[in-house]
VMD Tcl script that draws the C-alpha trace (Angstrom):
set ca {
  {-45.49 31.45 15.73}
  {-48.18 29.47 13.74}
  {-45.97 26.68 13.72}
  {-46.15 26.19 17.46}
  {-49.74 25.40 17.99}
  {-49.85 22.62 15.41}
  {-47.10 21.28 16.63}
  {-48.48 21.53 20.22}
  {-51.85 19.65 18.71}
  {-49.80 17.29 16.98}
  {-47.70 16.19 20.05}
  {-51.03 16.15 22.24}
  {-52.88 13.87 19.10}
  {-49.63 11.54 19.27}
  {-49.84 11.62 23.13}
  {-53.26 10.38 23.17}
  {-52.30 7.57 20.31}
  {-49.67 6.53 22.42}
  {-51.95 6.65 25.83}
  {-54.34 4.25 23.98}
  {-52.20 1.71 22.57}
  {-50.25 1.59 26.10}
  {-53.84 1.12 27.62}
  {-55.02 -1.58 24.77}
  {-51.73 -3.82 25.50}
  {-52.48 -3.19 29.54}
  {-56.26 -4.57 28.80}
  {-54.80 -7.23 26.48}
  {-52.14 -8.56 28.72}
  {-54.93 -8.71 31.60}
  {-57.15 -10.64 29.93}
  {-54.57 -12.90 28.79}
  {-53.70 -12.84 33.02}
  {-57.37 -13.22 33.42}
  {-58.04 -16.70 31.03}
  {-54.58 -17.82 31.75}
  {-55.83 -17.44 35.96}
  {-59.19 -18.99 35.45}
  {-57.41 -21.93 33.06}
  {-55.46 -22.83 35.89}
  {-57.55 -22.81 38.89}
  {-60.22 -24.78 36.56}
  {-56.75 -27.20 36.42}
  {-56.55 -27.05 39.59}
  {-60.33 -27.97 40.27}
  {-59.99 -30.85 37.84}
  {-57.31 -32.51 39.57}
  {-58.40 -32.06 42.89}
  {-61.45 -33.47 41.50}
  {-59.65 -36.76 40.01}
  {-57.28 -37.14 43.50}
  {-60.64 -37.50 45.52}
  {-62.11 -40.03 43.10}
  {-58.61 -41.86 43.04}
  {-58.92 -41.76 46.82}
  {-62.37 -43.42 47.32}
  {-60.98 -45.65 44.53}
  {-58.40 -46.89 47.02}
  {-60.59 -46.41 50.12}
  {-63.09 -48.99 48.67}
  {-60.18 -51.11 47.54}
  {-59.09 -51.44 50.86}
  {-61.89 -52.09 52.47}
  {-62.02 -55.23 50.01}
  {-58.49 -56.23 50.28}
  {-59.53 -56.12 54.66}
  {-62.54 -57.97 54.48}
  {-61.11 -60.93 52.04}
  {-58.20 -61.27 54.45}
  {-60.77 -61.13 57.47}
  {-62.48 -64.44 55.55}
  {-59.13 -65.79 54.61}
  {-57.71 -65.64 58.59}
  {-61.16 -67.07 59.34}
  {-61.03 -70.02 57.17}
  {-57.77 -70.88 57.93}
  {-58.57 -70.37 61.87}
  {-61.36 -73.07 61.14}
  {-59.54 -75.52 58.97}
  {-57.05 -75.31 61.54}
  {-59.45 -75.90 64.18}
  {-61.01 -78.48 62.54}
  {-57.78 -80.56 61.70}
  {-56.10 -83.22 64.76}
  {-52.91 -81.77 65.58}
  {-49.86 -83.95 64.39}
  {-46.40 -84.08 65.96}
  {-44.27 -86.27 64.81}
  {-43.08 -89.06 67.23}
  {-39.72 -88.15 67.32}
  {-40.44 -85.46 69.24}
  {-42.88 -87.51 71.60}
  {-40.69 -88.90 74.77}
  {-40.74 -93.08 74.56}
  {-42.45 -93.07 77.88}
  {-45.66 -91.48 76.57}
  {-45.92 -93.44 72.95}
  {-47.97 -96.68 72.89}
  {-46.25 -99.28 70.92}
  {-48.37 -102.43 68.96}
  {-47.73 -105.25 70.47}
  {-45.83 -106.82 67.24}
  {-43.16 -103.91 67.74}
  {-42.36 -103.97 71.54}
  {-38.80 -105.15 72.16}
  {-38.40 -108.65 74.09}
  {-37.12 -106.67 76.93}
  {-37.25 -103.42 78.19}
  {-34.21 -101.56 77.98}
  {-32.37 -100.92 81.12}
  {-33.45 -97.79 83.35}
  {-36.33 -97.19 81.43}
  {-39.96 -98.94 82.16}
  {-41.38 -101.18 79.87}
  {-43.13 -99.83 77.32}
  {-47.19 -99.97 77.63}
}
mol new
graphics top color blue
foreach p $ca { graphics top sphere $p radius 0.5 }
foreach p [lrange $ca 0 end-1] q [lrange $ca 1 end] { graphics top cylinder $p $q radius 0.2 }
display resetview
């Protein structure tokens, strides 16, 4: 009969041994949750971070790239412009060329008018 109350303490005492290490690994393995949770949203943060900087990186780039090509169409508009145009008289109909003197055939050829 004695036996049965120290028994009943000692199953209580390794109930309450048991209740705390079960509660010690729940803390443990929610912290770990906890740092593991705030590692990755700082990951998160970081990258988000370096994607928006890469972005105005490229936004700025672009807005380079557009205005050199702006001066680069402009300068070739004016150089074009600014140059006589040139066909080559092949393509020019014999009625509308003006030949020197010095290369005028004797005579005109026939159906055609002489040239000018």
């Amino acid at each position: 009969v004695r036996t049965l109350p120290k028994t009943a303490t000692e199953y209580k005492k390794l109930l309450v041994e048991i209740n705390q290490k079960v509660q010690e690994r729940f803390e443990d393995n929610a912290k770990r949750r906890l740092a593991s949770e705030r590692k990755r949203q700082r990951d998160l943060e970081e990258r988000a971070a370096a994607r928006k900087e890469n972005a105005a990186q490229l936004a700025e780039q672009a807005e380079m790239v557009s205005q050199e090509h702006e001066q680069f169409v402009s300068e070739i508009y004016n150089r074009v412009r600014s140059t006589p145009f040139m066909v080559e008289e092949t393509h020019i109909p014999k009625d509308f060329i003006k030949v020197p003197s010095h290369r005028r055939p004797t005579s005109a050829p026939a159906g055609r008018r002489a040239y000018c």
